[in-house]
C-alpha positions as CSV (number, residue, x, y, z in Angstrom):
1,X,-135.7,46.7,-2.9
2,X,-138.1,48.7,-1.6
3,X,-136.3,51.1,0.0
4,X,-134.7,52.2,-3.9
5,X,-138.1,52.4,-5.7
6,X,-139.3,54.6,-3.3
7,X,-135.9,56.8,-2.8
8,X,-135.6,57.5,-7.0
9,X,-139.4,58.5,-7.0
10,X,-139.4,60.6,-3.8
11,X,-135.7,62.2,-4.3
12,X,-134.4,60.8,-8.4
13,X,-132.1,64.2,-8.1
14,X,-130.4,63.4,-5.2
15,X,-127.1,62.0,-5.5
16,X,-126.7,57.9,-4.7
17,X,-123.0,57.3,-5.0
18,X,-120.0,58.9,-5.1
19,X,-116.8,57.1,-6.0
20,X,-113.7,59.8,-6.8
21,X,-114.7,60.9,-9.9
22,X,-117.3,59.4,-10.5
23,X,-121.4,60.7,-9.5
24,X,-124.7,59.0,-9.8
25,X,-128.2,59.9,-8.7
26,X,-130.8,58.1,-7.2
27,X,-132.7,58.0,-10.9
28,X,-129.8,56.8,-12.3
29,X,-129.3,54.5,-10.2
30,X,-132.8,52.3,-10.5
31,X,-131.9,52.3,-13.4
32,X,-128.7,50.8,-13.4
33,X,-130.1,48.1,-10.6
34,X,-132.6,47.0,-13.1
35,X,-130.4,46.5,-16.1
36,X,-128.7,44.5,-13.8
37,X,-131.7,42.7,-12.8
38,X,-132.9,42.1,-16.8
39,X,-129.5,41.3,-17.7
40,X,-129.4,38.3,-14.4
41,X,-133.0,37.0,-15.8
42,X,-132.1,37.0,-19.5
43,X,-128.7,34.9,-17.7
44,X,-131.8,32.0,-17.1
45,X,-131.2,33.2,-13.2
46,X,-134.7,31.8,-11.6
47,X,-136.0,32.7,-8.4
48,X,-134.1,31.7,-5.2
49,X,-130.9,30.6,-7.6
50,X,-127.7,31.7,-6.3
51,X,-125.7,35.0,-7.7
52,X,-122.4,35.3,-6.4
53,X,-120.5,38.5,-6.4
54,X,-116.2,38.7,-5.7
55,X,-116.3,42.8,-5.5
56,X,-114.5,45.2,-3.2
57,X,-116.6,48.5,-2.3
58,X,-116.9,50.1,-5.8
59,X,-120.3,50.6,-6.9
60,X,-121.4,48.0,-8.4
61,X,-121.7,45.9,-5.2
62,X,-123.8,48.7,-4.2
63,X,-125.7,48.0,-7.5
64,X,-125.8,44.4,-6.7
65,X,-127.7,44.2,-3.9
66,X,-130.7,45.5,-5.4
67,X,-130.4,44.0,-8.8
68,X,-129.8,40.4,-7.3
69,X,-133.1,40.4,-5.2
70,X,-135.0,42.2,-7.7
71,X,-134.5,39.4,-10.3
72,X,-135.2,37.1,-7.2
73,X,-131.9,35.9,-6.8
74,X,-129.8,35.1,-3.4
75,X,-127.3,37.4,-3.4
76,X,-124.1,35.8,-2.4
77,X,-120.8,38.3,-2.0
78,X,-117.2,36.6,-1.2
79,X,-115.0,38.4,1.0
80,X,-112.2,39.1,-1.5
81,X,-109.2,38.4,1.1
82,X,-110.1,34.9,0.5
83,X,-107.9,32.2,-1.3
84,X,-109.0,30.2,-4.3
85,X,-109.7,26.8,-2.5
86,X,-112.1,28.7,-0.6
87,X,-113.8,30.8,-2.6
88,X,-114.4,27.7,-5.3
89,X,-116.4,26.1,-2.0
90,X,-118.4,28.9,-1.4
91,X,-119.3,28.9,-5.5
92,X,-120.0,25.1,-5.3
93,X,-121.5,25.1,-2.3
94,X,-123.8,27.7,-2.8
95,X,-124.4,26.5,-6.3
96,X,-123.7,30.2,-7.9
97,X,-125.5,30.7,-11.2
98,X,-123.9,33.9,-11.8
99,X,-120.9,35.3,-10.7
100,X,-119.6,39.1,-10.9
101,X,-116.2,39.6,-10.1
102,X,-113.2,42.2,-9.9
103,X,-111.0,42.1,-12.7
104,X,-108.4,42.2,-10.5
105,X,-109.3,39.2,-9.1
106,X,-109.2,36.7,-12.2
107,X,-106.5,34.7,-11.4
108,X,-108.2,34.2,-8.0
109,X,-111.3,33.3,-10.2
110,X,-109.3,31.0,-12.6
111,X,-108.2,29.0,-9.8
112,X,-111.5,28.4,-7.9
113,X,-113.5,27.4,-10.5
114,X,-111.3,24.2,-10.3
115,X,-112.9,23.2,-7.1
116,X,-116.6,23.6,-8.7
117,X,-118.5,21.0,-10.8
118,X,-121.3,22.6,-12.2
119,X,-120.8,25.7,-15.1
120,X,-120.9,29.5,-13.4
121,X,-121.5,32.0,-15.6
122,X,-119.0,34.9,-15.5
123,X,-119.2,38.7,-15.2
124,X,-115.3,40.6,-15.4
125,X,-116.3,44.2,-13.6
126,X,-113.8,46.5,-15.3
127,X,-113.3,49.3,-12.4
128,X,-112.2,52.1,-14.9
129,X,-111.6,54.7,-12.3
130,X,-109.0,52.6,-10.5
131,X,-107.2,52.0,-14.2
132,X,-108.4,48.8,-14.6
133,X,-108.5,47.0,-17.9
134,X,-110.4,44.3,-19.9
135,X,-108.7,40.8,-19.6
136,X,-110.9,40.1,-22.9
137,X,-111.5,36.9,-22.1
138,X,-115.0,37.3,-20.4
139,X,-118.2,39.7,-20.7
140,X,-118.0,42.6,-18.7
141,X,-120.1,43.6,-16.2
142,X,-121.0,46.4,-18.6
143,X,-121.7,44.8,-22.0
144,X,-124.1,42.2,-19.8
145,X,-126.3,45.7,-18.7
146,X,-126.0,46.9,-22.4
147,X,-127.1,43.2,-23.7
148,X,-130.4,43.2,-20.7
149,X,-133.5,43.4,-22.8
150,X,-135.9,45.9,-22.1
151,X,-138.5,44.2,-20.7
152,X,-138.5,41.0,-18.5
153,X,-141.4,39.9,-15.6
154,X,-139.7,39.8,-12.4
155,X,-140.6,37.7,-9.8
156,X,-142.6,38.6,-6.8
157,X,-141.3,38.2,-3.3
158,X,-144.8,36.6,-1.5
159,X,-142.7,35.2,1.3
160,X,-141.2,37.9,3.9
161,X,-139.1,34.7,4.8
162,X,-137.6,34.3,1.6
163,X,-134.0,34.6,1.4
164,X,-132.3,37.6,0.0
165,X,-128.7,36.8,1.0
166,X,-126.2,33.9,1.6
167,X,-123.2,34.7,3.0
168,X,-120.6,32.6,4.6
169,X,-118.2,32.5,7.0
170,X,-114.5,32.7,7.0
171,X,-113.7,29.6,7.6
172,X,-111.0,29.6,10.0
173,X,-112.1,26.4,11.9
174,X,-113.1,24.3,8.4
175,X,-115.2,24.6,5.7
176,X,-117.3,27.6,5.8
177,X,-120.7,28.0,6.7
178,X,-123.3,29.3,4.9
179,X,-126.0,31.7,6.5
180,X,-128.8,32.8,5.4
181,X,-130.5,36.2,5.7
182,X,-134.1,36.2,4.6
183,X,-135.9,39.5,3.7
184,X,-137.7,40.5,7.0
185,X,-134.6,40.0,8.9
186,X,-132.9,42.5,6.5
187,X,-135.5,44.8,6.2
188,X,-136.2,45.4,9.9
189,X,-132.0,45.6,10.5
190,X,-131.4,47.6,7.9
191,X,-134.4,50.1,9.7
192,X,-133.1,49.3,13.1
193,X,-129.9,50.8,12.0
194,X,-131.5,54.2,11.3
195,X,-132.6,54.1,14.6
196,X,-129.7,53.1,16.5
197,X,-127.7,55.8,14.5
198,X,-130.2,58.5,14.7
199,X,-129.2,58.6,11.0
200,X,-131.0,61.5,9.1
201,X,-132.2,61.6,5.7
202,X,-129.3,62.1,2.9
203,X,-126.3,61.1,5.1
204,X,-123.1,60.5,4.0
205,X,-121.7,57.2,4.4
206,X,-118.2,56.5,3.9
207,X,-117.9,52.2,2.9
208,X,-114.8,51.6,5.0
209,X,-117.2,48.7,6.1
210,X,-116.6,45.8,3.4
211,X,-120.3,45.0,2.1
212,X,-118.9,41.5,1.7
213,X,-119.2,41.4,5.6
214,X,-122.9,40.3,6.3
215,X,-124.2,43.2,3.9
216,X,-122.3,45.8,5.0
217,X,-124.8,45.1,8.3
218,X,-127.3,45.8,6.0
219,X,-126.4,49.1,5.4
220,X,-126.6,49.0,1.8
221,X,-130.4,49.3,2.1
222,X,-130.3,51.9,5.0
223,X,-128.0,54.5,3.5
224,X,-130.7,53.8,0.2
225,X,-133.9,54.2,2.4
226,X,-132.3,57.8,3.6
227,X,-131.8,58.7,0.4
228,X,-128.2,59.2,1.2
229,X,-124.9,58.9,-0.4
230,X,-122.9,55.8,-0.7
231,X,-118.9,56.7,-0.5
232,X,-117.5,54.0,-2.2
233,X,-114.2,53.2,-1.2
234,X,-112.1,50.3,-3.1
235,X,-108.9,50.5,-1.2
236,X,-109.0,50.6,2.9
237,X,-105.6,53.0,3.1
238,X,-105.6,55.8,5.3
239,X,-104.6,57.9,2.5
240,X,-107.3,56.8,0.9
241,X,-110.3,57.0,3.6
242,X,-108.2,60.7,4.6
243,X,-108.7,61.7,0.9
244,X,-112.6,60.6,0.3
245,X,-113.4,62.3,4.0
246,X,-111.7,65.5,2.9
247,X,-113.1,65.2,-0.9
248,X,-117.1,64.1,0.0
């Protein structure tokens, strides 16, 4: 979380995502990670509860994992080829407080959450720029920011061993398996990638990576510590990676 506090004051002008159409900068986007953040606290999300997100690479799962830890929640994404059976374990298991998912997704949703036993509370992400509409039978992902309060306390992180993510496996041998990242461990790989990159400050990167898949490797936080530019990608065509390459 770090890594975006210092990034908005040191470079706020700097552009943070770019999605077709759509352009954010590093200001802008703090500010948008802590709306999220309000909005999960507000939700009764405590610290070390479960938020589960069922997102492709638009930018809200970049805006996810900051506003998750910094309302001291475990940030838990799905991989979204999953079925329904599967996901509702993940949600049970993992006992999600919160989950934010695709629109697109809902009847994926509809069915899990007959395999969980405790209440979730729901978040439909309306991706506009793919054409994407309201179902109208949830809050959206953007009416929750506009509902966050102004002020909340957030939790402190006095534990480098704390856990920041939860993420599971795919299952292909049984049940999934839940494993946990804790906040050193993705702090120091989502350095060591800068290093084993040679990445240099305000890089491009193009999410052809899901960040379903262990973090993106953590890259989330190391494109945002080099103050570089997340190229969200929903779709993994080669028309559409040939078209974001030739565009960003």
């Amino acid at each position: 979380v770090s890594f975006l506090y210092r990034t908005a004051r040191a470079f706020p002008n700097r552009q943070a995502v770019a999605y077709k159409s759509q352009r954010y900068d590093y200001a802008f986007a703090l500010n948008r990670c802590e709306r999220l953040a309000r909005a999960l606290i507000d939700a009764g999300v405590t610290k070390n509860q479960t938020v589960s997100v069922f997102v492709p690479n638009i930018p809200q799962m970049f805006e996810a994992h900051f506003g998750v830890p910094m309302a001291g929640g475990v940030l838990n994404t799905i991989n979204t080829r999953l079925d329904a059976k599967t996901v509702g374990f993940i949600l049970e298991h993992g006992e999600a407080q919160v989950l934010l998912f695709d629109s697109a997704l809902t009847d994926v949703v509809k069915a899990a959450l007959d395999h969980v036993s405790h209440p979730v509370k729901l978040i439909q992400i309306v991706d506009e720029i793919a054409g994407q509409k309201a179902t109208g039978d949830y809050q959206t992902y953007e009416e929750f920011l506009e509902a966050a309060p102004d002020h909340v306390e957030y939790p402190t992180i006095d534990d480098e061993w704390d856990a920041i993510a939860l993420n599971y496996t795919s299952g292909t041998t049984g049940n999934p398996k839940g494993v946990v990242y804790h906040y050193r461990g993705a702090y120091m790989n989502a350095l060591g990638n800068i290093l084993t990159w040679d990445m240099p400050k305000h890089a491009r990167y193009l999410w052809t990576l899901p960040m379903f898949h262990c973090n993106g490797w953590c890259f989330p936080w190391t494109v945002t510590e080099r103050a570089g530019v997340h190229v969200c990608l929903r779709d993994i065509s080669g028309a559409d990676i040939m078209d974001a390459i030739a565009r960003e």
